[in-house]
Phi, psi and omega in degrees: 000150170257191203271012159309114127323117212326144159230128166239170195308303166315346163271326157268321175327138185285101179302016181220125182221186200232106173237142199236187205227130154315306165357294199308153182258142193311341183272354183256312190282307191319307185302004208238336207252107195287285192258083164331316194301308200283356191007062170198171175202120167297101176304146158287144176275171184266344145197195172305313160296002195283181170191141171305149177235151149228165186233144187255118181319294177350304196282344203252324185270320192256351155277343187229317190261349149307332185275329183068044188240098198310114189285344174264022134266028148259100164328123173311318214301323188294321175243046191277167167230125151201147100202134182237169213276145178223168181244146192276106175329000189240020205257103197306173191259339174274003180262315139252066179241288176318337181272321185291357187259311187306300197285003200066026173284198180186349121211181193201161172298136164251113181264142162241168143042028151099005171237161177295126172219012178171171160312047188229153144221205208267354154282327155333285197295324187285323180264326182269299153351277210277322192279023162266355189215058198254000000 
């Protein structure tokens, strides 16, 4: 390890994100969507046995608007990626930084206690994370 100081997720992460009902057709949930910055929108479970879904602006340009696919006919439900992977907010950021390179992400939800509480990637990590303590 190098001489970075422990940072967890929970210190950079963006508390504030945008979560949607898979239902909504992707032209409602975009219009719906308050924190731009975060370019996702967190799906809901749909009950307690459920497990969260997102969505990506990314996923949304290459399934619906590359495709020439009318977005108020289309379900978030359709272009979700889930069950998607999520992070324990006490999680050193270099540790997920290793996880987000294995698995390819580029951010992902951070859960406590079976909710959503925030945000994070990898401009997160490197600019709130690594270059505050640079």
């Amino acid at each position: 390890m190098t001489d970075l100081q422990r940072v967890s997720v929970r210190e950079v992460m963006k508390k504030n994100f945008d979560m949607v009902d898979g239902m909504l057709t992707v032209k409602d949930a975009l219009s719906t969507m308050k924190h731009v910055e975060t370019k996702s929108l967190v799906v809901e479970k749909r009950n307690d046995h459920d497990e969260y879904g997102m969505v990506l602006i990314s996923d949304i340009a290459r399934k619906v608007l590359a495709v020439d696919r009318a977005p108020e006919r289309v379900n978030i439900y359709e272009v979700m990626t889930k069950p998607v992977v999520t992070i324990d907010p006490d999680m050193d950021i270099r540790y997920c930084a290793r996880l987000f390179e294995r698995l390819g992400l580029s951010r992902a939800p951070v859960v406590e206690d079976g909710k959503v509480v925030g945000i994070v990637s990898h401009t997160d990590m490197v600019l709130k994370g690594m270059c505050n303590n640079i």
